[in-house]
Structure formats: structure tokens, C-alpha cells
N, C-alpha and C positions, 0 to 999 in steps of 0.2 A: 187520899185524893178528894178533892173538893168535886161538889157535884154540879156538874154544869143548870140546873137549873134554880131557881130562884129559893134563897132559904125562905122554910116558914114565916119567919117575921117580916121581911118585906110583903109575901103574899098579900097576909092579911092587913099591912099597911094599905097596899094597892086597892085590894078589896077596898074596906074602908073609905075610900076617895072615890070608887065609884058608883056606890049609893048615889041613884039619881042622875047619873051620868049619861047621856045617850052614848047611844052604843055607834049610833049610825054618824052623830055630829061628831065624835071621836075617828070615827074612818076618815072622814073629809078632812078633817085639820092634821092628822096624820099624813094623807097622799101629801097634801097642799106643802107641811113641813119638810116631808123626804124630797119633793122637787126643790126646794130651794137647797138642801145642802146638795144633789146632783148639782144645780147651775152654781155650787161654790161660795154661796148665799151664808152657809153657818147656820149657828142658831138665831139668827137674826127674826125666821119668821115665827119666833116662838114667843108671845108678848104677853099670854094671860093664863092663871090657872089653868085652863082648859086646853091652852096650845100645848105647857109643859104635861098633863096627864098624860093626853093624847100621845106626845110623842114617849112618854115611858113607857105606856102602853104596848108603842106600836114595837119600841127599839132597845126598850133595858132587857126584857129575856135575851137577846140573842149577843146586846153589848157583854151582860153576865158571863154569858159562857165562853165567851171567847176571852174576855181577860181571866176567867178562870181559868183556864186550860193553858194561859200563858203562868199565872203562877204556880198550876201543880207540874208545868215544866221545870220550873225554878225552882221548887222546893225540892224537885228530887233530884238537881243537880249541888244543889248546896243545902245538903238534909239537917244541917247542922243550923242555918241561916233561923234565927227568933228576931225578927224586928221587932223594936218595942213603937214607934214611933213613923204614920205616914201622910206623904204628900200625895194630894190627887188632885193634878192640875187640870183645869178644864172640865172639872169634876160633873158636870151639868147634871142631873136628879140625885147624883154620888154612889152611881151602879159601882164602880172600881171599888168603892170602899166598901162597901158590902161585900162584894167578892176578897177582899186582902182579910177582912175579918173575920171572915171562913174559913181562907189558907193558911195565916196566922192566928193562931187565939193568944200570941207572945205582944197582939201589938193590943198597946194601952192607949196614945195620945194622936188622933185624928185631925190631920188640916186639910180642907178641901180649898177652893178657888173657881171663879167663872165669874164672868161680866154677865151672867143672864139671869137679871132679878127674880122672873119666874120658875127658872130651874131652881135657882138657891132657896126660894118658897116653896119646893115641892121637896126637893130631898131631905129639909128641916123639918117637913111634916110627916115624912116615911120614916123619919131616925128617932121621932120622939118618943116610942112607944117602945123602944130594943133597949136589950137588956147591955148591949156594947154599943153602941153608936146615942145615944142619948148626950152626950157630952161635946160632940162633933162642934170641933170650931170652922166656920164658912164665910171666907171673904171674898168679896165681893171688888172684882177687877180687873184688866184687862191682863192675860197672863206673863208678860213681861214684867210687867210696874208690882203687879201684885206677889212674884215671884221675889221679884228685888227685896222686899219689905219682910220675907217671910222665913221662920227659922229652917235650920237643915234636918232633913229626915232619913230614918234609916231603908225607907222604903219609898221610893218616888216612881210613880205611876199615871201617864199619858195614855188615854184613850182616845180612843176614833177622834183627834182634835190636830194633830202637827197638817192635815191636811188644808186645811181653813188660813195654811198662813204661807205668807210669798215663799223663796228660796230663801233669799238675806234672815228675814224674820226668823223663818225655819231654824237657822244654824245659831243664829244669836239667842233663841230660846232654850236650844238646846245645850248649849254652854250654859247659860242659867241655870237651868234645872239637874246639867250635871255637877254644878257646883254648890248643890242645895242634895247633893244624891252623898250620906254617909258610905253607902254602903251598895247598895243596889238599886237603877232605872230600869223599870221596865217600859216597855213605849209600846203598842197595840195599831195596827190598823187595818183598815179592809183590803181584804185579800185579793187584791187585781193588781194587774201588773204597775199601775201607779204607785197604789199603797205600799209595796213590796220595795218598788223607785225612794220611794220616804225614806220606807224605815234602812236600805241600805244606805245611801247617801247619809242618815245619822248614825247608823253604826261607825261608818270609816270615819267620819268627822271626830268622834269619840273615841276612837280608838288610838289616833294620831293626840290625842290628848288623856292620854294613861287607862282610857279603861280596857275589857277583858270581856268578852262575851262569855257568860253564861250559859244560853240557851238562847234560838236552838241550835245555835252554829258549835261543833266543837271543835273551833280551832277562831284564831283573831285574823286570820290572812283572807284575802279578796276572796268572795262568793264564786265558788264557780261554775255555776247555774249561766248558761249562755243564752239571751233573749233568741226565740220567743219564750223561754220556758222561766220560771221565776218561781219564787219560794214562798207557798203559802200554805196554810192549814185547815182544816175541818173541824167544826165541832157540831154535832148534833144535841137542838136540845126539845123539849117538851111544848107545845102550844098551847096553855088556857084557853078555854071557850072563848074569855074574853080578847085573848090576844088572836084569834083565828077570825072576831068580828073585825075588828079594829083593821086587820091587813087582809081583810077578805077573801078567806080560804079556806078552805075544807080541811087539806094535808092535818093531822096532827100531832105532828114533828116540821122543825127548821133544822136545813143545814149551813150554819154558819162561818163564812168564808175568811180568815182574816191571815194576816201575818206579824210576828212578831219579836222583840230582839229584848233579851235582859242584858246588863250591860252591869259589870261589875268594878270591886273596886281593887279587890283581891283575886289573884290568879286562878283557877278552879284546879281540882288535883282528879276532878271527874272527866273524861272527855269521850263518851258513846257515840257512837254514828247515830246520826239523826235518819228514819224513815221520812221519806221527801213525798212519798207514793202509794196508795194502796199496793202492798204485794200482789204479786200475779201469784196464783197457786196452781201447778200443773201435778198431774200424774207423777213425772219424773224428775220434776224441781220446783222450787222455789222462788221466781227472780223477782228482786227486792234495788230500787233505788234507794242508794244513803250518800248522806254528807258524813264524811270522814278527815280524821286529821288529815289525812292523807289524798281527800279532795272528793269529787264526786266519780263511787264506785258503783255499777250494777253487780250485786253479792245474789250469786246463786247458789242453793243449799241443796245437794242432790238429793232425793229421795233416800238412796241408799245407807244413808248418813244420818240413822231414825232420830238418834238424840237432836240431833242439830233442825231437821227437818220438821220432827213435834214444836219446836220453840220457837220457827222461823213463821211457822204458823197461826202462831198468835201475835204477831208482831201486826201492828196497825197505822196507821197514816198520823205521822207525828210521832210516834213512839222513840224513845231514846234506846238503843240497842249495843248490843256487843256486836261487834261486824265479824258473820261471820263468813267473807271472803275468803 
């Protein structure tokens, strides 16, 4: 399992770049960039060196972990799965590809993409010193037009980005990239009942056009999670000094919110109930919300029942499980 926080070599990439950096002119261009993409703005207020530090600063540890934890889902639904080859569309500082290079050591040949000259200046400058990402090829363009032009990978990966674009766009991108996807898309977003709105509306879209969920759903049929409740996940990960200045806060841990769907090409022969829920742990059972082939079940594991009850115990929010209903 890949670890949710940032490998060594990006660290001291990052380090590096902030030699000289104010710490405090870095908070402000941070809030300033997190409000424009809440008002739906994109990476649009990100225009210099300094905007893009700033915003890795403020937003790759917690992007990191969250598409980590979406491919150490995938890798242990399809343990067999060695991409040699991936897309990372919207790629902006290229956190995803650091993370897929972690989860796979099988992937050799890197394509990134983003319209944001500054981001494409800073991930080129984080990857130039790794001993795997040194060869990263990074085009530069708006992700439809630049998708159109670019070859098929066995690993195609969307982060925190399908939300920056209309419905129409949404669907028509998403058919691009699923047909740029040999093998497996992953797609990533923040965990609010919007983001959750995305990434279901791309799943069924995809689905209706041959592919197979992966993870975390184990089964291809309609969500059945009824509003207000929706489907999202946790990751905790570590705060650097510097990342604690930057988002001005003490806490030293985040917990990051997001949700997520892999989408395959090949039918899975693995299908575990998905943990939806921290378990409740009582005295005399165990009650645990899962998604099941079989739909959404509350599985309570009686105390009485020691084997089942020690195991039911260590099961965590996201965890892939044997239902044991």
C-alpha cells in the first residue's frame, strides 16, 4: 500500500523551491487561489511561479493522498493490474503522477497535460531531479484538444479537474479519455455531495458504454446511496511545518475528503463489500454500513461470533471487505 503522504523525492523537490520563499506571501496567494476555484474560477488565478508554489504548497499533500488511496483501492481489486504506461489529464504540478509512480513501479512511459503554463513550470521542476519521473513528457492544452492529439495509456487518471467544466463538456471529455483509457480511468474528486454528483453521472455515462467499475463500487448497477447521504471517503495525511504555515493552522494532520470511481475495461473476478462508514463498535456487536453486490446492507457481526467480531474490528472507512452479513 502506497503511503498517503508525499514521497521523499518530491519533499525535497518542494523543499528546494522554497529557499527564499515567504511563507506568509505564500498563505495569501493560496486563500486568494482556493477562492477562485470555490467561485468555479479553475486554475485560472494561478499565473506565476509563485501562484503555482503557493498552490502545491497549499493543495498537493492532501491531492497526494487522496488519489493514493484511490489507486491502493485499485491495486487491490486488480492485484494482477502492472501498467507500463500513464495519462494525467489536468495534470497541474503532476501530484497524480507521483502518486501512480508509487502505486505502480511497472509504469515506465509518463504523459501529463494542462493549459496552466505555471503549473507545467513547476511539475517540470519537481520531476527533474527523480529517479522515475525525469523523462515526463508535459503538453500543454486545453484537455479536450490536447486529449484528441495524445496516445492511449494503460492508466488514465483525472484529478480534482472534471469539476471546472459545464455538464456537455463533462460527458464529452469523458468519452475522450475513456477512449484514450487501454485499461483502466481512474477519476478523483472532492468529497461533497457535488463531487460525488460528478463522479456518479461519469460512472453511469461509462458504463452505458462498456466499462466495469473497479473500485469502490462492487457491482456496475445504479448507486444506491439515497440523497442526503452520498458516497465519499477519508484519507488522513501528515502536515509539514511548511504546509501548516501556508493554510494557517496548528492541527498537524488533514483529513481529506474526497470521492472516487476506477472504471475498467475488463470485468473484475474480485467484488468485496465496500465500508461506506466508520464502524460503530459496541459491547455486543459490531454495525458496519457496506455496498454490496447485493446493494446497501447494515452487517452486524455479534460479539458472540469472536472470529468474525476480531476482524469486523479492524475494518475502516473505505476498506474493501468480506460482508460479513
Amino acid at each position: 500500500m502506497t503511503s498517503p503522504d508525499l514521497p521523499a523525492e518530491l519533499k525535497a523537490a518542494l523543499d528546494g523551491k522554497l529557499r527564499g520563499f515567504s511563507r506568509s506571501d505564500a498563505a495569501g496567494r493560496a486563500a486568494s487561489i482556493s477562492k477562485t476555484y470555490r467561485d468555479g474560477g479553475g486554475s485560472g488565478a494561478i499565473r506565476s511561479e509563485a501562484d503555482a508554489l503557493a498552490y502545491a504548497l497549499a493543495r498537493m499533500p492532501a491531492t497526494y493522498a487522496a488519489v493514493s488511496a484511490g489507486l491502493n483501492a485499485l491495486a487491490e481489486i486488480m492485484p494482477d493490474f502492472a501498467p507500463k504506461s500513464l495519462l494525467d489529464v489536468g495534470a497541474g504540478p503532476g501530484t497524480a503522477t507521483w502518486a501512480a509512480a508509487e502505486a505502480f513501479p511497472s509504469l515506465r512511459d509518463f504523459a501529463l497535460l494542462d493549459a496552466n503554463d505555471a503549473l507545467r513550470a513547476l511539475a517540470l521542476d519537481l520531476a527533474r531531479d527523480s529517479t522515475r519521473l525525469r523523462e515526463i513528457a508535459y503538453e500543454r492544452g486545453e484537455a479536450r484538444a490536447a486529449l484528441a492529439k495524445s496516445d492511449a495509456a494503460d492508466l488514465v487518471v483525472v484529478s480534482y479537474m472534471i469539476g471546472e467544466l459545464g455538464d456537455t463538456e463533462r460527458r464529452a471529455l469523458a468519452e475522450l479519455m475513456w477512449a484514450k483509457t487501454r485499461e483502466t480511468l481512474l477519476v478523483v474528486e472532492p468529497g461533497t455531495p457535488a463531487g460525488y454528483a460528478r463522479i456518479i453521472a461519469l460512472r453511469e455515462h461509462l458504463i452505458a458504454r462498456g466499462a466495469h467499475v473497479a473500485a469502490p463500487c462492487p457491482h456496475d448497477g445504479k448507486c444506491p446511496l439515497q440523497a442526503p447521504d452520498w458516497c465519499h471517503f477519508t484519507q488522513r495525511l501528515q502536515r509539514s511545518r511548511a504546509h501548516k504555515q501556508v493554510k494557517g493552522v496548528e492541527l498537524p494532520f488533514e483529513d481529506e475528503k474526497f470521492a472516487y470511481v476506477a472504471l475498467t475495461r475488463t470485468p473484475g473476478t474480485i467484488h468485496p463489500a465496500r465500508v461506506l462508514a466508520q464502524p460503530i463498535v459496541g459491547k455486543a456487536e459490531i454495525s458496519a454500513k457496506l455496498c454490496t453486490t447485493d446493494g446497501l446492507v447494515v452487517a452486524r457481526i455479534p460479539h458472540r461470533v469472536k472470529a468474525d467480531y476480531a476482524r469486523a474490528r479492524r475494518w475502516r472507512w473505505g476498506d474493501a471487505v468480506m460482508d460479513e452479513s
